[in-house]
C-alpha positions as CSV (number, residue, x, y, z in Angstrom):
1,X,-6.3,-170.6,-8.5
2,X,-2.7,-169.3,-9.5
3,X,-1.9,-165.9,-8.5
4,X,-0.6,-164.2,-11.4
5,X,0.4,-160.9,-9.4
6,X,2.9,-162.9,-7.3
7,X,4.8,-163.9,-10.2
8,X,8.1,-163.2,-11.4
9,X,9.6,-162.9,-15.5
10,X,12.9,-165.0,-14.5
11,X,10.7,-168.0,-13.2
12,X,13.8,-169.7,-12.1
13,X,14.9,-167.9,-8.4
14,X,17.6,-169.0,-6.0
15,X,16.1,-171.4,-3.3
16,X,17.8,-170.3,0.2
17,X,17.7,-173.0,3.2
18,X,14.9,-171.9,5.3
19,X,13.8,-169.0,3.6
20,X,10.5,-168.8,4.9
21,X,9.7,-164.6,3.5
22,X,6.6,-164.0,1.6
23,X,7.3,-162.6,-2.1
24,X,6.7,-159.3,-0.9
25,X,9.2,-159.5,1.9
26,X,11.9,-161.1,-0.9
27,X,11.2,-157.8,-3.0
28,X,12.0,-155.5,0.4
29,X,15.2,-156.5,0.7
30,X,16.1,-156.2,-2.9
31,X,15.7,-153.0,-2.9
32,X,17.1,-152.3,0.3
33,X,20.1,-154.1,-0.6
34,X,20.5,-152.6,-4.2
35,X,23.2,-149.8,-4.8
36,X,20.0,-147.8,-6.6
37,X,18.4,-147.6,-2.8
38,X,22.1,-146.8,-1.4
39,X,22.1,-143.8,-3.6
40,X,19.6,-142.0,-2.6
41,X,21.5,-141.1,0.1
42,X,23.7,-138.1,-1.9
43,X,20.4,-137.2,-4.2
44,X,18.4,-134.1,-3.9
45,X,14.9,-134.0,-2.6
46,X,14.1,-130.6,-1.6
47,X,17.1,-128.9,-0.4
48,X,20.2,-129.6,-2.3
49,X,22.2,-133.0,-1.1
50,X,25.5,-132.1,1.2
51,X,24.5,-128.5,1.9
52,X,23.6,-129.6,5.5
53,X,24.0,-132.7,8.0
54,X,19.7,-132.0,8.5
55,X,18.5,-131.7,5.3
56,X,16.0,-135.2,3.9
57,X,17.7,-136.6,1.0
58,X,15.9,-139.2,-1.1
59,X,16.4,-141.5,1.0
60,X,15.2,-140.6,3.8
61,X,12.4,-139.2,2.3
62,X,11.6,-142.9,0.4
63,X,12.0,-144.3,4.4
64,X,9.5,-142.0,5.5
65,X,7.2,-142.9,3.0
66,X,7.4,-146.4,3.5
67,X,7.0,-145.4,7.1
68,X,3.9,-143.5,6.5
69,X,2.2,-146.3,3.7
70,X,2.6,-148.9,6.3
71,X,0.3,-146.3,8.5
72,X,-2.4,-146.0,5.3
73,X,-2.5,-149.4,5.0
74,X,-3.3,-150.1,8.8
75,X,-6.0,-147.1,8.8
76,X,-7.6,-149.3,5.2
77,X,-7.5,-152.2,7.3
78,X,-9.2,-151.2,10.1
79,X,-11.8,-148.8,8.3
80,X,-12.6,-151.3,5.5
81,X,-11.6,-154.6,7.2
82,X,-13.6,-157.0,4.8
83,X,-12.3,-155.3,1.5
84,X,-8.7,-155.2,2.5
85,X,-8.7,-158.5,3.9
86,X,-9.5,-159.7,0.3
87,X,-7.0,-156.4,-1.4
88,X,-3.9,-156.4,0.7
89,X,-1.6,-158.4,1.9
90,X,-1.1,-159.8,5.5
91,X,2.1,-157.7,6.2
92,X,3.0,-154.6,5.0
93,X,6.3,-156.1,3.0
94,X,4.2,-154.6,-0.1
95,X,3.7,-151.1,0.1
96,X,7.0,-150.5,2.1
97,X,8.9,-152.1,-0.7
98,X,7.3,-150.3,-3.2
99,X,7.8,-147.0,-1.6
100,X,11.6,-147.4,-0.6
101,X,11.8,-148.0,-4.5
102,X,9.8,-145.1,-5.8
103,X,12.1,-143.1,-6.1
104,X,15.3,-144.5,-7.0
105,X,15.1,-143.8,-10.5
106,X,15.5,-139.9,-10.2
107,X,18.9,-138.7,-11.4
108,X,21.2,-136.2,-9.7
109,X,20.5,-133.0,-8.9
110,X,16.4,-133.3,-8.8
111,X,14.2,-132.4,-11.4
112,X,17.1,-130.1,-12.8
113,X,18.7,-133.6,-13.8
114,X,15.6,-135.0,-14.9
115,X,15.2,-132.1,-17.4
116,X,18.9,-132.3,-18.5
117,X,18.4,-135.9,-19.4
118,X,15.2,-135.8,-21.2
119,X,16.9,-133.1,-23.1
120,X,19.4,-135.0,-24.0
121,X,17.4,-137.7,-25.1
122,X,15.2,-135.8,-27.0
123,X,15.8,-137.9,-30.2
124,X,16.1,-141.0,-28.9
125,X,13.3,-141.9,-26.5
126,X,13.4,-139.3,-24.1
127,X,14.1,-139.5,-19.9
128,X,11.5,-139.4,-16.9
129,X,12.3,-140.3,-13.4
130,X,9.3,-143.4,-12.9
131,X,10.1,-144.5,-16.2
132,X,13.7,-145.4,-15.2
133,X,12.5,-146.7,-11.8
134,X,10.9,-149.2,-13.3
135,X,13.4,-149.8,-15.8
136,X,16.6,-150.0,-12.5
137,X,13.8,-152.8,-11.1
138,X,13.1,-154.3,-14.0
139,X,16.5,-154.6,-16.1
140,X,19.4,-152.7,-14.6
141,X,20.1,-153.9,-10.7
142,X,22.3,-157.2,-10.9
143,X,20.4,-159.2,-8.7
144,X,19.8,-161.3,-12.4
145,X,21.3,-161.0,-15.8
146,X,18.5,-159.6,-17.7
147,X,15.7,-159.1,-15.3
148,X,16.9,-156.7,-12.7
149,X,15.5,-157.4,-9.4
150,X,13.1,-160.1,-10.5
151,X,10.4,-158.4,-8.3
152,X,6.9,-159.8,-8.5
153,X,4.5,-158.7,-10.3
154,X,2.1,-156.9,-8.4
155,X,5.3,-154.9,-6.7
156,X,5.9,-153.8,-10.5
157,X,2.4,-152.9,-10.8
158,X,2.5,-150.6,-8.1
159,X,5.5,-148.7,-8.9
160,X,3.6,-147.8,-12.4
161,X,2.4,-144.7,-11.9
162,X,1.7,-143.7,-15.2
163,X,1.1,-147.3,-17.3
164,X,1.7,-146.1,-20.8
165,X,4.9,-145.3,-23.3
166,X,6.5,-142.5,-23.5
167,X,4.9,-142.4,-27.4
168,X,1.8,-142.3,-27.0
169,X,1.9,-139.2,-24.6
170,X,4.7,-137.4,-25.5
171,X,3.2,-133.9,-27.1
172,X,4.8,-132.0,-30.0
173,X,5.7,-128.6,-28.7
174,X,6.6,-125.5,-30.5
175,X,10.4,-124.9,-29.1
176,X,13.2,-125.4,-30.6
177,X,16.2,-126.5,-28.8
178,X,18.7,-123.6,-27.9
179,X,21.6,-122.5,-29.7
180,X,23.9,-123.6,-26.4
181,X,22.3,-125.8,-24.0
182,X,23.1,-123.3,-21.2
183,X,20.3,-121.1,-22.6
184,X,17.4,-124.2,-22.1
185,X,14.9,-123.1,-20.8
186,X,13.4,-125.8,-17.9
187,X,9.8,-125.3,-18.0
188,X,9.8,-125.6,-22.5
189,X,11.5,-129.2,-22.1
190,X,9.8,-131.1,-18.7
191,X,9.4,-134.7,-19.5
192,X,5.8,-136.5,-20.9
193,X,5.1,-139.6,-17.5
194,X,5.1,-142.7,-18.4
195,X,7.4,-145.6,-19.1
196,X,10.3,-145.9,-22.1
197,X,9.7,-147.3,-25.5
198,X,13.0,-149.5,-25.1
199,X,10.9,-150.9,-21.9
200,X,7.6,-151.8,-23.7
201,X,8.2,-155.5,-23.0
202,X,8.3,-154.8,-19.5
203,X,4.7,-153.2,-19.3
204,X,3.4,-155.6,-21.6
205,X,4.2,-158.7,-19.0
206,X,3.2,-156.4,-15.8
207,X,-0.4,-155.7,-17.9
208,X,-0.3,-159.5,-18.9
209,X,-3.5,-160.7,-16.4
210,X,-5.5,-158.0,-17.7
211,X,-8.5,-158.3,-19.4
212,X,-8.5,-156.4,-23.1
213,X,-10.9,-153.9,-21.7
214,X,-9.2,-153.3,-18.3
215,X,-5.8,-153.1,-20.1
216,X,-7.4,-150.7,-22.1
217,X,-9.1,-148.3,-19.5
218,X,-6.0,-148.5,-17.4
219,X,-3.6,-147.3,-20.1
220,X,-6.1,-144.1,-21.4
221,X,-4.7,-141.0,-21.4
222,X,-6.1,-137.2,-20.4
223,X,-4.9,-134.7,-23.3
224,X,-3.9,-131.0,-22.9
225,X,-3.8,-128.3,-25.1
226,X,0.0,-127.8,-25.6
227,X,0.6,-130.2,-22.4
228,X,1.9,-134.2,-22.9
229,X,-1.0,-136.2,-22.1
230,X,-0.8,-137.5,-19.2
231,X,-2.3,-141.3,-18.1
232,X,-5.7,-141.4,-15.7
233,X,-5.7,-144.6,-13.8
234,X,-2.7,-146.6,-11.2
235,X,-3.1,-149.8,-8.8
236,X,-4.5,-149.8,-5.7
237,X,-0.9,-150.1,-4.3
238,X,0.6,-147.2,-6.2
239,X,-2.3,-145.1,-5.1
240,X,-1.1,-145.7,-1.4
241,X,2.2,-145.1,-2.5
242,X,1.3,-141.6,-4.4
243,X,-0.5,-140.3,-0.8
244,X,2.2,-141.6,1.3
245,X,4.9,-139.5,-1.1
246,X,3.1,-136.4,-1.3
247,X,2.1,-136.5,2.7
248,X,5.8,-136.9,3.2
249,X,6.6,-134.6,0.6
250,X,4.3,-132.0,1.9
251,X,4.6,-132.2,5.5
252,X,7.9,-133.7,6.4
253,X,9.8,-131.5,3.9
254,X,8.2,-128.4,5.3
255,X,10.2,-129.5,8.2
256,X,13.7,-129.4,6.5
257,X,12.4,-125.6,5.0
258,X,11.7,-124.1,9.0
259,X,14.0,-125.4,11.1
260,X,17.3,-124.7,8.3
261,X,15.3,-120.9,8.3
262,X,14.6,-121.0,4.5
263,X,10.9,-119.6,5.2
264,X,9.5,-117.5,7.6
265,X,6.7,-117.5,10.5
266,X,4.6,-114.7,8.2
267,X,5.1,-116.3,5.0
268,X,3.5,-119.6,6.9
269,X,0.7,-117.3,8.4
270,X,-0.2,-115.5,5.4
271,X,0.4,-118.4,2.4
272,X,-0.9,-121.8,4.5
273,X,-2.3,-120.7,8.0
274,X,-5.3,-118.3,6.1
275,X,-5.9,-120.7,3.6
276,X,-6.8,-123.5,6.1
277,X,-9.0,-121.4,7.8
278,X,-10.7,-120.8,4.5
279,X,-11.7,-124.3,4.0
280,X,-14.2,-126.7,5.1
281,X,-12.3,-128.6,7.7
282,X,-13.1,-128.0,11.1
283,X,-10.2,-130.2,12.7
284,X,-7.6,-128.3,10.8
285,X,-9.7,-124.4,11.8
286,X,-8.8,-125.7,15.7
287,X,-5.2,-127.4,14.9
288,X,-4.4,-123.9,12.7
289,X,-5.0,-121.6,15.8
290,X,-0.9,-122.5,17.2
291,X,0.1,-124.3,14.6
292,X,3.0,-121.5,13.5
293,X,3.6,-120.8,17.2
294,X,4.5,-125.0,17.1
295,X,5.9,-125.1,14.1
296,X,8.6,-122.0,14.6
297,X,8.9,-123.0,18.2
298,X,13.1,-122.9,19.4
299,X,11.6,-126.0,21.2
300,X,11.8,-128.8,18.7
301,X,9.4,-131.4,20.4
302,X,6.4,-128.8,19.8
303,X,7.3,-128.8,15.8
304,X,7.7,-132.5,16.2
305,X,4.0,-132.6,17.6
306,X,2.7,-130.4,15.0
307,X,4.3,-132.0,12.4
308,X,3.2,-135.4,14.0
309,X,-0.5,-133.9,14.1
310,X,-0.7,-133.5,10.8
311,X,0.5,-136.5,9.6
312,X,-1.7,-138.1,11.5
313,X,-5.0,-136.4,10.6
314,X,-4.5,-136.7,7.0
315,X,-3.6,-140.7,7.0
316,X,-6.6,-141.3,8.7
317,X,-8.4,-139.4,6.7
318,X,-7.9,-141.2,3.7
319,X,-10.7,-143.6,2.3
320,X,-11.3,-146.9,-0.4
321,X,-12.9,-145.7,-3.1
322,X,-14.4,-147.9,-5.8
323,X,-13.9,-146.3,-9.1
324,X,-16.6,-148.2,-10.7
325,X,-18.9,-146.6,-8.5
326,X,-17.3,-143.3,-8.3
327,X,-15.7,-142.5,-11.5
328,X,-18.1,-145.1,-13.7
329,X,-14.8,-147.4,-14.5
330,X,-15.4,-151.0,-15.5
331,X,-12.6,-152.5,-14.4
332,X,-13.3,-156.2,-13.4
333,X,-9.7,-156.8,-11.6
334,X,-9.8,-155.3,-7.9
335,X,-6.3,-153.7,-7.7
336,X,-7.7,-151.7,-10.4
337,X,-11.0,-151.0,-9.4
338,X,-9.9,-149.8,-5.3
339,X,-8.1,-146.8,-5.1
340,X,-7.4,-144.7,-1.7
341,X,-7.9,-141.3,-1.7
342,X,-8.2,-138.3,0.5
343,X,-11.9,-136.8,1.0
344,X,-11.9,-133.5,-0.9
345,X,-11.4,-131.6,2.8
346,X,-8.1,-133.0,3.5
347,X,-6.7,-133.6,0.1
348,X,-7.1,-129.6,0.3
349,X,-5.5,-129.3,3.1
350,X,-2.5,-131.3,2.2
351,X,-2.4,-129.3,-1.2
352,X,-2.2,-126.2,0.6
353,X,0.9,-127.7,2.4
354,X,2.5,-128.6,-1.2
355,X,1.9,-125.5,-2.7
356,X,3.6,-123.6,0.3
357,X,6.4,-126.0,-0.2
358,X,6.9,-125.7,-3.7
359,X,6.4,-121.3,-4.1
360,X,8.3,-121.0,-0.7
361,X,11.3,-123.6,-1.0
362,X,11.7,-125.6,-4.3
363,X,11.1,-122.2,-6.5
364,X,13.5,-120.1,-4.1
365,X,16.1,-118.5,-6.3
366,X,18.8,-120.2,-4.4
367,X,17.9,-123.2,-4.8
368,X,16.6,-122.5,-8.7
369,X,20.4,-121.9,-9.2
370,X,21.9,-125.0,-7.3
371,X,19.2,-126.7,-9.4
372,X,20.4,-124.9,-13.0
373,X,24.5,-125.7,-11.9
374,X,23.1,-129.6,-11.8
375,X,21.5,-129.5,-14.9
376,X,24.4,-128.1,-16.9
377,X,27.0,-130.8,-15.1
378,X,24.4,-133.3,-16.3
379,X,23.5,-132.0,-19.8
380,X,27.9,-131.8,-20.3
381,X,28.3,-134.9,-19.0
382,X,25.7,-136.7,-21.1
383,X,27.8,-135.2,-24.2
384,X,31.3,-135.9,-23.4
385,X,29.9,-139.7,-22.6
386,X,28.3,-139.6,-25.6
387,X,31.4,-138.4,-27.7
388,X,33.4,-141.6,-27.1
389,X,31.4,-143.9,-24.7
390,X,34.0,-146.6,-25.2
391,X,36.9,-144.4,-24.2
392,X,35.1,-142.8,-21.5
393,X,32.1,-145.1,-19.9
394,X,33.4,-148.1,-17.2
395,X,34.2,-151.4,-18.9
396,X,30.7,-152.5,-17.9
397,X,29.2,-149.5,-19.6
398,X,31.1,-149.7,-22.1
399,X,30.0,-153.1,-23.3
400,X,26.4,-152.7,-22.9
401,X,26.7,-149.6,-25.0
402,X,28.4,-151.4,-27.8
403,X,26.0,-154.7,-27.4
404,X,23.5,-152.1,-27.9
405,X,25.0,-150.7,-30.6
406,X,25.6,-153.8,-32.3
407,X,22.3,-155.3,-32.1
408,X,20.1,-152.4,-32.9
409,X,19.2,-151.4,-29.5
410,X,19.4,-147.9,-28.5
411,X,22.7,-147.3,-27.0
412,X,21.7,-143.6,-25.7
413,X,19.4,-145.1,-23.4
414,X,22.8,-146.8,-21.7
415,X,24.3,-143.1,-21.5
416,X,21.1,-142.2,-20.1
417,X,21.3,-145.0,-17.6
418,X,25.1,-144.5,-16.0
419,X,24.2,-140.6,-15.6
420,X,21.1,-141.4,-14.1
421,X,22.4,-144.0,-11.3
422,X,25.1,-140.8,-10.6
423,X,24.2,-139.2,-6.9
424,X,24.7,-135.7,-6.8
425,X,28.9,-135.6,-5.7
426,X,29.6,-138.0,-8.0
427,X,28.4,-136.3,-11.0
428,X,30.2,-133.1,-9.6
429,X,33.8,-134.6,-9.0
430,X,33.3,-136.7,-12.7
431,X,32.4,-133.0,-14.0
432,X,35.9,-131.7,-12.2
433,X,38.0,-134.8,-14.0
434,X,36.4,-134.3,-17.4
435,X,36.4,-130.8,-17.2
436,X,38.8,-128.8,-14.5
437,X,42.1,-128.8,-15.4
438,X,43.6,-128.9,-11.6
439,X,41.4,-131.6,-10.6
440,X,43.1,-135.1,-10.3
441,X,40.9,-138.0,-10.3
442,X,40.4,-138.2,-6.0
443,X,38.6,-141.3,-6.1
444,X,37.9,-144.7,-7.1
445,X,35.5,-145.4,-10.1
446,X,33.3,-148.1,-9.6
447,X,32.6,-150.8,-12.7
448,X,29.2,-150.2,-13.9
């Protein structure tokens, strides 16, 4: 029978001499080879990009997910060998590929840009970082005219994280947009998950094998009381893909945070150390007793070990769960119905760890303001583009605004799209040119 998942919506794909790859391994290096991926290397992910030489950008952080999915998927394999053999691929060409890609659709300067954006396009569709993943994959990277990448369809299905429009979750709130932008508030304008209305065509061919029913489950939606609704369900894959961000996130960021001296040893005892003794998890009551001692250590192999311990104990941890059984689902296509998760114990654990990171790092005031700088270059630039996009986008640009233009489409999302694929310096030194009056151009501006 015909594989639907390994499909692709440009049907038609270069034959190369030899080219023995599996689908999975033609998707990999797509995205390793697309200037999205390259990018990542001058974006935020924690600590702000070209503050330090040792500081994870998103890049590094993507390769250490990949690096840390392909260890989830060997610890599935081996726990639930029968299951997987029938679930997952041979090689791990899948969920490497789709976690190099998860992030690529984040704009400059973090969630401060993302923010900005959404602001922005308030009016016309909004902005949210997966949403324009899947729409770089799917429609912007030049790898084919109209079709992005071209990647199969089971590597789209597991960079949807949240598989509904932007419309149907987007919640009416109660604030009105500032006088000035600089007076916008972050936390009244965060972004609704999910994917763009101008990318409904997309999701539609990605859903296409699904039965009625499974379309429907997968696409509900959890609503919150003055909160955008947010979507319940994702693949088996993306659910990899999720554990191996938010171990990365939560573990291998921490790193960035001690050794750079942004937190201290007490901070560590008293907000992570004395929580994990608090919970259930025996493993992590022993591994807690030195773990600051390692983790503060002048000697880096011991943080490297403690660090390595961790990450260890929570990807073998993590289990196949059948949400039939578990969550009473009904969903008759497999990549829907497995899902890995952590037990309750570690997942815990590893929230502990995110929390630490996000009160002790992200929400530090110095990095709140380098944040805030971002999404002011990002919200100015956005309106100068807007102002006169044919004076002031690339030629490329400039044409797909006005084809957009001309045939109905919505040309903010274009705006949208050349801030977005900006990394953090280029933003800033386009900021200078528009806006400095003693800063000459200093460098070349690529056609896009």
């Amino acid at each position: 029978m015909e594989n639907m998942w390994l499909h692709r919506r440009l049907k038609t794909v270069s034959k190369r001499q030899h080219d023995h790859r599996s689908p999975f391994q033609r998707d990999r290096a797509r995205i390793l080879h697309s200037a999205a991926f390259r990018r990542l290397q001058s974006k935020t992910q924690v600590m702000g990009s070209g503050q330090s030489d040792f500081y994870r950008t998103r890049l590094t952080h993507s390769l250490e997910a990949a690096q840390i999915g392909s260890g989830i998927v060997a610890q599935l394999k081996s726990k639930y060998s029968q299951q997987c053999a029938e679930l997952l691929p041979t090689d791990d060409a899948l969920i490497e590929a789709i976690c190099l890609a998860h992030d690529i659709g984040h704009p400059p300067f973090g969630h401060g840009g993302e923010v900005a954006l959404h602001y922005m396009m308030r009016h016309n569709g909004g902005f949210e970082g997966n949403g324009q993943t899947l729409r770089i994959v799917a429609k912007l990277e030049p790898f084919s005219e109209q079709n992005g990448m071209n990647l199969s369809r089971r590597t789209l299905l597991g960079l949807l994280k949240y598989p509904q429009t932007l419309e149907h979750l987007n919640q009416n709130n109660d604030h009105r947009p500032p006088e000035n932008f600089r007076q916008l508030k972050a936390q009244d304008w965060h972004p609704p998950k999910g994917v763009y209305n101008d990318d409904a065509d997309v999701l539609n061919w990605i859903l296409a094998p699904l039965s009625l029913q499974d379309k429907n489950e997968f696409q509900r939606h959890k609503s919150k009381n003055g909160h955008h609704h947010k979507t319940l369900f994702k693949s088996l894959d993306c659910s990899i893909m999720e554990l191996a961000d938010d171990i990365a996130y939560g573990i291998h960021d921490l790193e960035d945070a001690i050794v750079t001296g942004v937190v201290s040893s007490s901070d560590f005892e008293e907000n992570v150390i004395e929580k994990l003794l608090q919970t259930d998890e025996i493993w992590i009551h022993e591994y807690a007793q030195n773990l600051a001692q390692k983790l503060f250590s002048e000697q880096h192999h011991q943080q490297k070990d403690a660090i390595g311990g961790l990450v260890n104990y929570l990807i073998t941890a993590i289990e196949l769960h059948d949400l039939n059984k578990k969550q009473g689902c009904h969903f008759s296509e497999p990549l829907l119905q497995f899902n890995a998760k952590l037990p309750q114990g570690a997942a815990e654990v590893l929230q502990i760890f995110k929390n630490f990171v996000y009160k002790f790092v992200i929400k530090q005031t110095s990095i709140q303001r380098i944040e805030y700088r971002g999404q002011q270059i990002v919200m100015e630039l956005f309106e100068a583009l807007a102002s006169d996009p044919l004076r002031l986008l690339p030629s490329n640009s400039a044409k797909r605004w006005q084809y957009a233009k001309d045939n109905g489409q919505n040309e903010h999302r274009v705006i949208a799209d050349y801030v977005a694929g900006m990394t953090d310096d280029y933003a800033t030194r386009l900021y200078k040119t528009l806006f400095l009056p003693a800063s000459g151009n200093g460098y070349r501006e690529p056609n896009l």
